[in-house]
Gaussian input, Z-matrix of N, CA and C with variables (Angstrom, degrees):
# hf/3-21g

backbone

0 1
 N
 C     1     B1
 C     2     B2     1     A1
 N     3     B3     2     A2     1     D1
 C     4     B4     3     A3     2     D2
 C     5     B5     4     A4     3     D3
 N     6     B6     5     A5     4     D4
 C     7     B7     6     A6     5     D5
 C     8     B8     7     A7     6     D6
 N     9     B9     8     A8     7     D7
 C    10    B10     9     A9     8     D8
 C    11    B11    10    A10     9     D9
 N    12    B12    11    A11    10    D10
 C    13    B13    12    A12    11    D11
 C    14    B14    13    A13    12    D12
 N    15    B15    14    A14    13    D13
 C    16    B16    15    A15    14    D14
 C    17    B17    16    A16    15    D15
 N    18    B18    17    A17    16    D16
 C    19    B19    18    A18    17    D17
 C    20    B20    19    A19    18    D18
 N    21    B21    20    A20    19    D19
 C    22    B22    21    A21    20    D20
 C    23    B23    22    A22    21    D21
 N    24    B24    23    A23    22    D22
 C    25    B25    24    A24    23    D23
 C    26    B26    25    A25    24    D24
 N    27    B27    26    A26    25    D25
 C    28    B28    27    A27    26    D26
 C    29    B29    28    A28    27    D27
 N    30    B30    29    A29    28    D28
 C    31    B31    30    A30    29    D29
 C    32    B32    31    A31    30    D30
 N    33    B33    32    A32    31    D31
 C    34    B34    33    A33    32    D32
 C    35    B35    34    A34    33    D33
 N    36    B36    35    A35    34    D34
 C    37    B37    36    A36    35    D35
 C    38    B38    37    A37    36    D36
 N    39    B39    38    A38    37    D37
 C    40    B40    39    A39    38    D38
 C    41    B41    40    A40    39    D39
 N    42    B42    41    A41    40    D40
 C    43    B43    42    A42    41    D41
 C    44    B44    43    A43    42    D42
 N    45    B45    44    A44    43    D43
 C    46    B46    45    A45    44    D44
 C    47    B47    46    A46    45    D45
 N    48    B48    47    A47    46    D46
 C    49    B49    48    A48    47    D47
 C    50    B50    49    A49    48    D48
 N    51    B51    50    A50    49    D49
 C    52    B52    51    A51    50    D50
 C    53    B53    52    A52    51    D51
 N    54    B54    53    A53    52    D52
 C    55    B55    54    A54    53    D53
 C    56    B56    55    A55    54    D54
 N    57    B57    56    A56    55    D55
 C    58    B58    57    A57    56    D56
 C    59    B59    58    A58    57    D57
 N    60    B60    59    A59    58    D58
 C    61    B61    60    A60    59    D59
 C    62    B62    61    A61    60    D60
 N    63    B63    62    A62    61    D61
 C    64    B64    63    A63    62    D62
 C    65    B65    64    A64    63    D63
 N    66    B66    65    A65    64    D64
 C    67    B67    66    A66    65    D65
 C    68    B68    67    A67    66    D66
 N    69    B69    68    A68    67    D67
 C    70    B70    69    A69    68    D68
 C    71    B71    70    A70    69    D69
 N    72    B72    71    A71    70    D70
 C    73    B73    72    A72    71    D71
 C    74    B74    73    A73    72    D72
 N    75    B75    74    A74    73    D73
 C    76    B76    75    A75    74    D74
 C    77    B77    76    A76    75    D75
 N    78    B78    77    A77    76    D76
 C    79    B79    78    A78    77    D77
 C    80    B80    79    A79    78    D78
 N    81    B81    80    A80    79    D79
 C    82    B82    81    A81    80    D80
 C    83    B83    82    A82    81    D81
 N    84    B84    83    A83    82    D82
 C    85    B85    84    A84    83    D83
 C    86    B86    85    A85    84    D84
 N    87    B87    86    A86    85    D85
 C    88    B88    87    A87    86    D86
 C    89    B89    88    A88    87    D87
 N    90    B90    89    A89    88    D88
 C    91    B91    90    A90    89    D89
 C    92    B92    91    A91    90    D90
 N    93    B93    92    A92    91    D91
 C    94    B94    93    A93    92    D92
 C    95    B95    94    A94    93    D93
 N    96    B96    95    A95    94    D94
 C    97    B97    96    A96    95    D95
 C    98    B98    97    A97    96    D96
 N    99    B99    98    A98    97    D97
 C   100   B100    99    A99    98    D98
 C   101   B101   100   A100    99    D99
 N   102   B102   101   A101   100   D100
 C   103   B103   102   A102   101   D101
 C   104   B104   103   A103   102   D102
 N   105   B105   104   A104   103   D103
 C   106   B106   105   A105   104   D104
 C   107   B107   106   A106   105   D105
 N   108   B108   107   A107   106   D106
 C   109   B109   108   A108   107   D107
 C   110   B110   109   A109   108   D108
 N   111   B111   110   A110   109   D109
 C   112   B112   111   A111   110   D110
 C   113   B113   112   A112   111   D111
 N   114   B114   113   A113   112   D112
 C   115   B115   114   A114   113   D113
 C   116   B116   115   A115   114   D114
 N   117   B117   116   A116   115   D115
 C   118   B118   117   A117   116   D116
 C   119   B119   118   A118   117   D117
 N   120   B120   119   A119   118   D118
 C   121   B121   120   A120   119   D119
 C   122   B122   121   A121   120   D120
 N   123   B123   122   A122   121   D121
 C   124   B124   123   A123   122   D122
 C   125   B125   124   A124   123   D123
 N   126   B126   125   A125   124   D124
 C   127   B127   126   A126   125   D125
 C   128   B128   127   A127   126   D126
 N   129   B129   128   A128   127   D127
 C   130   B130   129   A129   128   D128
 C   131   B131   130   A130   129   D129
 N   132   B132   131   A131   130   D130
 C   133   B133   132   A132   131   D131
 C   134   B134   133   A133   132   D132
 N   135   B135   134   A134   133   D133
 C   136   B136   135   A135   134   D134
 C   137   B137   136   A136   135   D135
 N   138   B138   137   A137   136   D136
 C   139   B139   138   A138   137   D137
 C   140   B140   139   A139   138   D138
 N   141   B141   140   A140   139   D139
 C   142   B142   141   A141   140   D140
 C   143   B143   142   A142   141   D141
 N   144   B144   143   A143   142   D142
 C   145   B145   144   A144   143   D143
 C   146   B146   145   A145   144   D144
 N   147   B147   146   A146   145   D145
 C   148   B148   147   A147   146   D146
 C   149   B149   148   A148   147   D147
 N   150   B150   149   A149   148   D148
 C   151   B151   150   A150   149   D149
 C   152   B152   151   A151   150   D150
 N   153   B153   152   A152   151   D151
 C   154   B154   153   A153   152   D152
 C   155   B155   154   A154   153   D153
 N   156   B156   155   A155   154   D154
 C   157   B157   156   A156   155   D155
 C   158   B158   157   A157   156   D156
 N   159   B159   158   A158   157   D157
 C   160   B160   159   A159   158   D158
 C   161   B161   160   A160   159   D159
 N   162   B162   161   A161   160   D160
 C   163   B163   162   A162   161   D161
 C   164   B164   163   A163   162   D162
 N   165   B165   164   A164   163   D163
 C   166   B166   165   A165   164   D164
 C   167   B167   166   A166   165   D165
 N   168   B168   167   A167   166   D166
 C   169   B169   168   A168   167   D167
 C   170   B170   169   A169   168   D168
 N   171   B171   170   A170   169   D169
 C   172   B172   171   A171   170   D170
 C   173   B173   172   A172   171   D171
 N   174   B174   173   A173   172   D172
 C   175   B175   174   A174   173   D173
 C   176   B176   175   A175   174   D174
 N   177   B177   176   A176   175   D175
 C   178   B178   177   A177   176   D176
 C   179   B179   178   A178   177   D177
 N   180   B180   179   A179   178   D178
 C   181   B181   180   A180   179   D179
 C   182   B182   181   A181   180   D180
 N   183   B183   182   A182   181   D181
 C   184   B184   183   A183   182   D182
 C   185   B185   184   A184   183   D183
 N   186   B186   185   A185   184   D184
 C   187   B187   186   A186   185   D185
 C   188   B188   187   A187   186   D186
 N   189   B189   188   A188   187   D187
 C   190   B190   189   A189   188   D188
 C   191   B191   190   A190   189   D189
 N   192   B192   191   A191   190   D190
 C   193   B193   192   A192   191   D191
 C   194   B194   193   A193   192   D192
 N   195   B195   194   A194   193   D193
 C   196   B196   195   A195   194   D194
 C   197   B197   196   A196   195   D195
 N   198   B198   197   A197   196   D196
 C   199   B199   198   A198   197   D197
 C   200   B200   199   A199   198   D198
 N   201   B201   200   A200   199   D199
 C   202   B202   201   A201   200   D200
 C   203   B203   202   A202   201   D201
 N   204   B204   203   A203   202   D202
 C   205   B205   204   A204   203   D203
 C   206   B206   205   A205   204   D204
 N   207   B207   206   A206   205   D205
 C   208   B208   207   A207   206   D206
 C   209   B209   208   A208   207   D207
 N   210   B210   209   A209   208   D208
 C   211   B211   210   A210   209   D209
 C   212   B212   211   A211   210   D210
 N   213   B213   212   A212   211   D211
 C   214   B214   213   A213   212   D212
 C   215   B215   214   A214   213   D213
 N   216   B216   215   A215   214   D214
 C   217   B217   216   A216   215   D215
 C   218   B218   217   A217   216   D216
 N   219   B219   218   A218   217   D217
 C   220   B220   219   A219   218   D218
 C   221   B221   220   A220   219   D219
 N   222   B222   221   A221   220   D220
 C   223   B223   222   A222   221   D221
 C   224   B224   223   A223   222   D222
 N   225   B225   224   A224   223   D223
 C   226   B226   225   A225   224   D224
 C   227   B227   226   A226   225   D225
 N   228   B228   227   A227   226   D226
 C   229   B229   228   A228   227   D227
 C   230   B230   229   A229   228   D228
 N   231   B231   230   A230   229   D229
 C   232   B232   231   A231   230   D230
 C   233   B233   232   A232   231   D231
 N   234   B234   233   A233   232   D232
 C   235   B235   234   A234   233   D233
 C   236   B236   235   A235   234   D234
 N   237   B237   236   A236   235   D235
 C   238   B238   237   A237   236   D236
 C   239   B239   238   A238   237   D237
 N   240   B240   239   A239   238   D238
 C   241   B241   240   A240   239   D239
 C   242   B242   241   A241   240   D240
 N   243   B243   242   A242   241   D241
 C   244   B244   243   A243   242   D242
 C   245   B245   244   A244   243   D243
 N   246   B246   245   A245   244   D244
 C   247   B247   246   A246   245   D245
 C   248   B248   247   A247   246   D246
 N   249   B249   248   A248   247   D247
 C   250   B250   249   A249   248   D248
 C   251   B251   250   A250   249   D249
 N   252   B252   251   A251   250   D250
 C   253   B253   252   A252   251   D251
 C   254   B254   253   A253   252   D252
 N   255   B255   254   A254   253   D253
 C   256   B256   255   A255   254   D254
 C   257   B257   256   A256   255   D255
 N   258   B258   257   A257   256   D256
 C   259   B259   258   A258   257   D257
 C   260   B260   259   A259   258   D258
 N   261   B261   260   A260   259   D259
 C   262   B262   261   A261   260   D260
 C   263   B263   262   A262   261   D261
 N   264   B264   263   A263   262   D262
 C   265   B265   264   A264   263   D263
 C   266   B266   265   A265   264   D264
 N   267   B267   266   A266   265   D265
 C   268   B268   267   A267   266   D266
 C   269   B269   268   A268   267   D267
 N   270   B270   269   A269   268   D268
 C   271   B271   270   A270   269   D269
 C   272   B272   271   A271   270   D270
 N   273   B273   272   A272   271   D271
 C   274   B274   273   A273   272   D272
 C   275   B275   274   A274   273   D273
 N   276   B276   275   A275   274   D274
 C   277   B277   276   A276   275   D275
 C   278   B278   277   A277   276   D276
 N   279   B279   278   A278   277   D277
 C   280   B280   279   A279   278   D278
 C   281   B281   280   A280   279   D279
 N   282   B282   281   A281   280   D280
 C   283   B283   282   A282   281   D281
 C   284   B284   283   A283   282   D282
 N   285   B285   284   A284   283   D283
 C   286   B286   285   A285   284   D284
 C   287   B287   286   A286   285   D285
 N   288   B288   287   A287   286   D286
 C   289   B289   288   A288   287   D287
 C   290   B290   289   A289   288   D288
 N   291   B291   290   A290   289   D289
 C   292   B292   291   A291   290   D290
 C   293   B293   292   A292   291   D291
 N   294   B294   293   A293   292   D292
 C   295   B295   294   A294   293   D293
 C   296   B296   295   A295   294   D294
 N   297   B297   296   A296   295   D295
 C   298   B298   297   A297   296   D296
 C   299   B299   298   A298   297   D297
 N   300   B300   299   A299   298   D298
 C   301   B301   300   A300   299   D299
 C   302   B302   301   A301   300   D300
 N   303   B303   302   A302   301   D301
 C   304   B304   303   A303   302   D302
 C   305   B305   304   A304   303   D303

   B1=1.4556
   B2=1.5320
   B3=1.4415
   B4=1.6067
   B5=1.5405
   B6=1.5738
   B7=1.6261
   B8=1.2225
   B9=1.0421
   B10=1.7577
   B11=1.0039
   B12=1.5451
   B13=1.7508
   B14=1.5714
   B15=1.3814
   B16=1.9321
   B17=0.9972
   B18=1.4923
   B19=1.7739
   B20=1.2998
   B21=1.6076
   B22=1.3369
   B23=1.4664
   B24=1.2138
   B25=1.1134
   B26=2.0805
   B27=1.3054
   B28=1.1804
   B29=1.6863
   B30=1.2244
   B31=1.6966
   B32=1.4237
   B33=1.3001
   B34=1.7974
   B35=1.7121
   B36=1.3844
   B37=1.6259
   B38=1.5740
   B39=1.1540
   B40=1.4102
   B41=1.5642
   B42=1.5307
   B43=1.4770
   B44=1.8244
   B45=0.9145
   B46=1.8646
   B47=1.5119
   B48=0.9322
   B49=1.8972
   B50=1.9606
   B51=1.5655
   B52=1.3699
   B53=1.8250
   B54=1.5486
   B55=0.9012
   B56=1.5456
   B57=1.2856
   B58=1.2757
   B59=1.6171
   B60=1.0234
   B61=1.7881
   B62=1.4315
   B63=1.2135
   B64=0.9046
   B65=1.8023
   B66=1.3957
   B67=1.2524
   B68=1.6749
   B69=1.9974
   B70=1.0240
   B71=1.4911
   B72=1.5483
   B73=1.5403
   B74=1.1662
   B75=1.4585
   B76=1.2396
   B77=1.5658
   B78=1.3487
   B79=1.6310
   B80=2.0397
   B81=1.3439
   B82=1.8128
   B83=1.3200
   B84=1.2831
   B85=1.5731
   B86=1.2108
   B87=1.5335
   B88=0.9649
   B89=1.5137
   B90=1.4719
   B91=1.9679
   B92=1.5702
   B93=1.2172
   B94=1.7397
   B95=1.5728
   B96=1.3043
   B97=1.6217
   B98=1.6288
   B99=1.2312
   B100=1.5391
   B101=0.8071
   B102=1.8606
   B103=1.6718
   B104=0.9260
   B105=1.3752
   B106=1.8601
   B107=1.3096
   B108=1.6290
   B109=1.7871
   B110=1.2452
   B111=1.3580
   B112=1.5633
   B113=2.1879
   B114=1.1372
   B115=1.4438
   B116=1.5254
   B117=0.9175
   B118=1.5480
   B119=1.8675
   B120=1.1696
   B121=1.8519
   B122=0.9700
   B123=1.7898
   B124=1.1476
   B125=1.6569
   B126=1.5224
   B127=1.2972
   B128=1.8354
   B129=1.4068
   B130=1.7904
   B131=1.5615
   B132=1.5216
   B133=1.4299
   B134=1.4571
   B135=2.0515
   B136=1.2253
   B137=1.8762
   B138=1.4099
   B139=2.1900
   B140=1.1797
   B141=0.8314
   B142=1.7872
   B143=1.0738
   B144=1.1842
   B145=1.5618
   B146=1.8658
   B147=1.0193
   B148=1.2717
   B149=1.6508
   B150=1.2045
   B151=1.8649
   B152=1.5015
   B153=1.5253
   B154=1.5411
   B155=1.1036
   B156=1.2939
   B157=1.7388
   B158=0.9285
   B159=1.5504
   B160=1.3060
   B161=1.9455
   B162=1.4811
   B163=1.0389
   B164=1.5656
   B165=1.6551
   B166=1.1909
   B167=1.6197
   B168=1.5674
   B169=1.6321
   B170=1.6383
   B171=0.7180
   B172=1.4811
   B173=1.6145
   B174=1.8208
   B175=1.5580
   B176=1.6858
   B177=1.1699
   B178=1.4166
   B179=1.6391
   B180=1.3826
   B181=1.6270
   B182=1.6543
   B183=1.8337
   B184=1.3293
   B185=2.0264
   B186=1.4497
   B187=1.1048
   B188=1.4112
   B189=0.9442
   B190=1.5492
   B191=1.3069
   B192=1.7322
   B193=1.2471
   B194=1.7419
   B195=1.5863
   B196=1.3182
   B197=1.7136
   B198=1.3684
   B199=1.5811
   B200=1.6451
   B201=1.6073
   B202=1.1271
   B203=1.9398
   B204=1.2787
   B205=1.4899
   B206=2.1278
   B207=0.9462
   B208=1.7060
   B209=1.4833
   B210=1.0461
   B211=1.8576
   B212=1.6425
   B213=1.3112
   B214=1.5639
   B215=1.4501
   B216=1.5588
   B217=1.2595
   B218=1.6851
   B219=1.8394
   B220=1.3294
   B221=1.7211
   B222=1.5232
   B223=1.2968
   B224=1.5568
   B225=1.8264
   B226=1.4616
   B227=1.3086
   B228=1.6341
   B229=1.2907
   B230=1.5021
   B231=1.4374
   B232=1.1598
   B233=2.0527
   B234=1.6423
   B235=1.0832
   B236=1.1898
   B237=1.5159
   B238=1.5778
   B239=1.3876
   B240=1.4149
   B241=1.5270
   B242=1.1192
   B243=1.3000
   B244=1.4595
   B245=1.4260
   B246=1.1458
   B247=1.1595
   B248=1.5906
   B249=1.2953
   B250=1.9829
   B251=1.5358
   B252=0.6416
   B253=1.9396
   B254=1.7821
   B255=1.5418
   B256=1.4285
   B257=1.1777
   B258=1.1063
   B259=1.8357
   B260=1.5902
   B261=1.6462
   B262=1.3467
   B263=1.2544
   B264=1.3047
   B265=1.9563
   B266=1.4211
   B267=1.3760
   B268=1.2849
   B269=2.0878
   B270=2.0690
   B271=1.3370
   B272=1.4613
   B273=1.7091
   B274=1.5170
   B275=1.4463
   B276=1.4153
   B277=2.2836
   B278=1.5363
   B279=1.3852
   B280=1.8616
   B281=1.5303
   B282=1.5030
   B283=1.4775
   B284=1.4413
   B285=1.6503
   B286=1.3961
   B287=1.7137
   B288=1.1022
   B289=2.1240
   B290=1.7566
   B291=1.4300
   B292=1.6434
   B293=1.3878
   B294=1.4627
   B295=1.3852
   B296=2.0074
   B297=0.9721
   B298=1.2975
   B299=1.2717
   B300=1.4783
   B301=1.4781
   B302=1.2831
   B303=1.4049
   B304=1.9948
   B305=1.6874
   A1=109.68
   A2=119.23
   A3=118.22
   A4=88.89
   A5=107.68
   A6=138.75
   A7=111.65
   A8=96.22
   A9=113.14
   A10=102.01
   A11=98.04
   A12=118.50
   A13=106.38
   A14=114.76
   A15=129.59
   A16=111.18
   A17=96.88
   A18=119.00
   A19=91.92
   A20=110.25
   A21=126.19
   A22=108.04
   A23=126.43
   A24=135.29
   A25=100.59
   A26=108.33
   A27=138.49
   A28=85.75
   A29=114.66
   A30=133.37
   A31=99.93
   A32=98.87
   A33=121.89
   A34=104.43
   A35=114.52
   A36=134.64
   A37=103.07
   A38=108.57
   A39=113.97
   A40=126.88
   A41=102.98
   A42=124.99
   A43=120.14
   A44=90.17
   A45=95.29
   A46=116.22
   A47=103.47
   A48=113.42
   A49=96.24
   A50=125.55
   A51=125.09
   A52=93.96
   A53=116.50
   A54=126.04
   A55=113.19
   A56=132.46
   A57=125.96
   A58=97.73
   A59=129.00
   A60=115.83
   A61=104.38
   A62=128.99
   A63=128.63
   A64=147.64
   A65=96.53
   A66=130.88
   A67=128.21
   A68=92.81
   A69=109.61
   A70=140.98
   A71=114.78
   A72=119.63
   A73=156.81
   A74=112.05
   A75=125.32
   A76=108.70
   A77=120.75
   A78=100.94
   A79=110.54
   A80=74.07
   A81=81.13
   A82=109.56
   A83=122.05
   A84=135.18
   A85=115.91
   A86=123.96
   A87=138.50
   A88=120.88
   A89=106.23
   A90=125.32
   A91=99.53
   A92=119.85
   A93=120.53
   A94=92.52
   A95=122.00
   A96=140.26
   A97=81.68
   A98=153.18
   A99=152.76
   A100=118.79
   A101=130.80
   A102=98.14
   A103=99.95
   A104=155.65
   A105=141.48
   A106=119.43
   A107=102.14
   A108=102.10
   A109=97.90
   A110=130.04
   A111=109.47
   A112=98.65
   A113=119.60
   A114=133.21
   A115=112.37
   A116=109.79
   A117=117.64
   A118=127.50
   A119=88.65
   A120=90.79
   A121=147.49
   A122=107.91
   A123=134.15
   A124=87.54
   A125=118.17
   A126=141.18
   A127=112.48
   A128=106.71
   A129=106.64
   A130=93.97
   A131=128.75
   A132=116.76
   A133=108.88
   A134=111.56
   A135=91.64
   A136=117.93
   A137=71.75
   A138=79.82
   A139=109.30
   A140=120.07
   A141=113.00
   A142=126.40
   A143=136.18
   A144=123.57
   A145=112.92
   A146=119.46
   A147=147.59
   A148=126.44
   A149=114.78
   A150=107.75
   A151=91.19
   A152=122.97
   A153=122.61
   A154=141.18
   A155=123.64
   A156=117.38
   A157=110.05
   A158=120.80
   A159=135.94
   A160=120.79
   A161=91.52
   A162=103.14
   A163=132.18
   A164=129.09
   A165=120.81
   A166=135.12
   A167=79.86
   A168=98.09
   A169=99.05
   A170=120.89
   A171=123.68
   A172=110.64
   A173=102.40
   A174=95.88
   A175=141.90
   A176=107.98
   A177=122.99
   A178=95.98
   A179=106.28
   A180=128.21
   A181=103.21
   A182=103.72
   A183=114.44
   A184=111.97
   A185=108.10
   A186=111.00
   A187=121.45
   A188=126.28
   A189=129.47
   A190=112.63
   A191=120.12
   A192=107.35
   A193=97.10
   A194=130.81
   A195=130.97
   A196=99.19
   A197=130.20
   A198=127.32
   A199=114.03
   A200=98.98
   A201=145.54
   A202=109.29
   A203=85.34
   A204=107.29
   A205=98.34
   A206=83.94
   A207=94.84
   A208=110.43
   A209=110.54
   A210=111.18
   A211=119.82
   A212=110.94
   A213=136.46
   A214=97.88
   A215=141.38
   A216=141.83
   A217=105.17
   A218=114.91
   A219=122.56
   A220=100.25
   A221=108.03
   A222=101.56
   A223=116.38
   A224=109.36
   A225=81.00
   A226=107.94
   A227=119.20
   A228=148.96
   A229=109.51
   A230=123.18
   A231=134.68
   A232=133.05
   A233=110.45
   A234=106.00
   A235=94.01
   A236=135.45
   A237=146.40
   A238=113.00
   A239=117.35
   A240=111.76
   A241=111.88
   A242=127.28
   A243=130.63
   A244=98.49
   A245=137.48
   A246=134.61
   A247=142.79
   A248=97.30
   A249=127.49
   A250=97.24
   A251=132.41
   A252=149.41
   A253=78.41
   A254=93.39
   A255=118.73
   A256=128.16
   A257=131.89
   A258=132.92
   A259=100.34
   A260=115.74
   A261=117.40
   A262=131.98
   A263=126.73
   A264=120.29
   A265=81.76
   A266=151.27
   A267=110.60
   A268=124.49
   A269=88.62
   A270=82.65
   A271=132.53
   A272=107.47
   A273=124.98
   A274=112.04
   A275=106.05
   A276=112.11
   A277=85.94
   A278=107.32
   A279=154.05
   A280=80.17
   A281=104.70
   A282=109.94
   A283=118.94
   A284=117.82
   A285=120.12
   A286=92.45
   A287=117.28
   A288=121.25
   A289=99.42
   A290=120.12
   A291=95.14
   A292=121.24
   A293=111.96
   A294=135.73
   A295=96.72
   A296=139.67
   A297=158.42
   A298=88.07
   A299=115.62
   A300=144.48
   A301=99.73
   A302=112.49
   A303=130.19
   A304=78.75
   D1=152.97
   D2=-170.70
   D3=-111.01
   D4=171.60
   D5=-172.46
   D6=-150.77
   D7=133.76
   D8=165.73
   D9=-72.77
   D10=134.20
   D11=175.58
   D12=-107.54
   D13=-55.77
   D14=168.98
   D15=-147.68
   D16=157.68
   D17=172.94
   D18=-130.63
   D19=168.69
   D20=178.04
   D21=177.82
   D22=156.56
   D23=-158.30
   D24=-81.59
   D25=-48.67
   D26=-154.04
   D27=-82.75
   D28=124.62
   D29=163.30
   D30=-48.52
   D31=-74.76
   D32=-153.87
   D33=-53.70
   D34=-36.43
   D35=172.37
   D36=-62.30
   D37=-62.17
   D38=-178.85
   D39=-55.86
   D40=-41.46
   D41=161.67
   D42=-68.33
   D43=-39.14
   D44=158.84
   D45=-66.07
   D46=-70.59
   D47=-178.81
   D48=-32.99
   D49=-52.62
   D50=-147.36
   D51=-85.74
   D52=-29.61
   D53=170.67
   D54=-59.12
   D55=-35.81
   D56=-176.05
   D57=-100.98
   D58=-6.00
   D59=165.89
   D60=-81.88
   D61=-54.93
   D62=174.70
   D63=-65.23
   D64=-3.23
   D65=151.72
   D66=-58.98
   D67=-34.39
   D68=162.96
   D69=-78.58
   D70=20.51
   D71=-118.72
   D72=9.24
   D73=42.01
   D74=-167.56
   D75=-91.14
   D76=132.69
   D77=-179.07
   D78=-93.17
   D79=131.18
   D80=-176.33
   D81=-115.17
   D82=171.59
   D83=164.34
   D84=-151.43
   D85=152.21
   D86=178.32
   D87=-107.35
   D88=107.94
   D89=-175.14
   D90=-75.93
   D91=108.80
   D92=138.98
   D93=109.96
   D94=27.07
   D95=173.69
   D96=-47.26
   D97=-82.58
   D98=-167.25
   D99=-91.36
   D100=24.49
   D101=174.54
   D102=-91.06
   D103=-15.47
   D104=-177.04
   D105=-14.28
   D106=-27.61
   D107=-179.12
   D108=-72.41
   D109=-39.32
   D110=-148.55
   D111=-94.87
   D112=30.77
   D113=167.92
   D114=-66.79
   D115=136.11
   D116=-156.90
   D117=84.10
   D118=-40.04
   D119=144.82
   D120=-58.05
   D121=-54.77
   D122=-173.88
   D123=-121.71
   D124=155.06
   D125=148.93
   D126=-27.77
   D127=130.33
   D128=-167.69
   D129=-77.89
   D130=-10.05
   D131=-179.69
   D132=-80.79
   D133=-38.71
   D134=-174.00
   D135=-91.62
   D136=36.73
   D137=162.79
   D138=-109.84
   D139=-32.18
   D140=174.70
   D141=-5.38
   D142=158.69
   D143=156.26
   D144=-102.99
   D145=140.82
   D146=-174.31
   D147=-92.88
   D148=132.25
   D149=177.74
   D150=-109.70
   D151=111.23
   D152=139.37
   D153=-92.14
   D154=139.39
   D155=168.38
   D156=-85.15
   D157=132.69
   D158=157.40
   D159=-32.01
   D160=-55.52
   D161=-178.82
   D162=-109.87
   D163=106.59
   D164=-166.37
   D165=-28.29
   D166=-32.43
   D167=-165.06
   D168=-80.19
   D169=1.35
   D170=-175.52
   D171=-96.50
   D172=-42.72
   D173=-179.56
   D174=-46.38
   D175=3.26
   D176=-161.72
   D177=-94.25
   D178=-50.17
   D179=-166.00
   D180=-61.64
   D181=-50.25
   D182=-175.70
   D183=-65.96
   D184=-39.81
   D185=163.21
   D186=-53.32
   D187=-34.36
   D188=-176.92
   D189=-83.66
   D190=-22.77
   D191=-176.24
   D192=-94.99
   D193=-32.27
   D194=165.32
   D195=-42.29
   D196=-71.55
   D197=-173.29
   D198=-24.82
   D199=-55.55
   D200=178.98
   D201=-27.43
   D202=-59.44
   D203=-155.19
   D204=-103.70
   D205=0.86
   D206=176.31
   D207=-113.03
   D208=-25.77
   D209=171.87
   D210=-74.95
   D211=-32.83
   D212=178.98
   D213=-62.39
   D214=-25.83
   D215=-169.38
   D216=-83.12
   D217=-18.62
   D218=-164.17
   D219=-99.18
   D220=-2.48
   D221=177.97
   D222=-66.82
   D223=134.69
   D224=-169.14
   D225=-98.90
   D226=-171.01
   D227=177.92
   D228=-50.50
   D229=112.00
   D230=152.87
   D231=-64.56
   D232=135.61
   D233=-171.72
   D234=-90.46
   D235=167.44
   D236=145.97
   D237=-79.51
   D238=122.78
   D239=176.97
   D240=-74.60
   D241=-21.76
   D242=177.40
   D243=-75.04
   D244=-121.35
   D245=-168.08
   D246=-55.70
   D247=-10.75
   D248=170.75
   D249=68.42
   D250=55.72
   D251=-163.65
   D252=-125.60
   D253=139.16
   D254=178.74
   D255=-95.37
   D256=105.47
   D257=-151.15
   D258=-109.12
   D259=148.19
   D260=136.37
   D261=-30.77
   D262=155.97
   D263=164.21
   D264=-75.83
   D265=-52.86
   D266=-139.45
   D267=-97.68
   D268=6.28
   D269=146.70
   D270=-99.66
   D271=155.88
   D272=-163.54
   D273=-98.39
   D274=-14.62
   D275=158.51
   D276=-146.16
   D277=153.21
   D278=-175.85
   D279=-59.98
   D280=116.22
   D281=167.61
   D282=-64.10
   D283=-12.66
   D284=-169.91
   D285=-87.59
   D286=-69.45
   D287=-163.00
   D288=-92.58
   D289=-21.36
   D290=-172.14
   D291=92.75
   D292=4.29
   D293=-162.97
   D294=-87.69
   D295=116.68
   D296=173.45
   D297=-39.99
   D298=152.43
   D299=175.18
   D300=-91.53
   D301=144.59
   D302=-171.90
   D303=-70.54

């Protein structure tokens, strides 16, 4: 039997998330990749698109790497000691001087 792992409004979000489970070798799929057309018919939530696992036994793994990959967004903002210019976490040198991240 399959499980929902995520929904989200956003394709590209949704398509990321299945991309990093499946990175893991987990086999995933994505439920309702095209219904957007049928919105206004049906409820705009249950168009969404969806990440499932194939396999139950898998959902635990895929949950952990979704947790996973949602905590990394709370990392915060780095200063540059060189120039004190305010960086993303996920750059690795100060986009302003090129100066390496602490």
């Amino acid at each position: 039997m399959m499980k929902l792992v995520y929904t989200h409004e956003n394709h590209f979000i949704v398509g990321n998330i299945k991309n990093l489970i499946e990175a893991q070798n987990i086999k995933v799929f994505i439920k309702n990749e095209f219904s957007q057309g049928a919105m206004g018919e049906v409820s705009a939530f249950d168009c969404w698109p969806e990440v499932w696992v194939f396999d139950d036994n898998d959902l635990e793994a895929a949950t952990a790497i979704l947790k996973q990959s949602q905590q990394s967004k709370n990392i915060a903002d780095w200063v540059c000691a060189n120039c004190n210019e305010k960086n993303d976490p996920a750059f690795e040198v100060c986009w302003n001087c090129n100066n390496e991240a602490p």
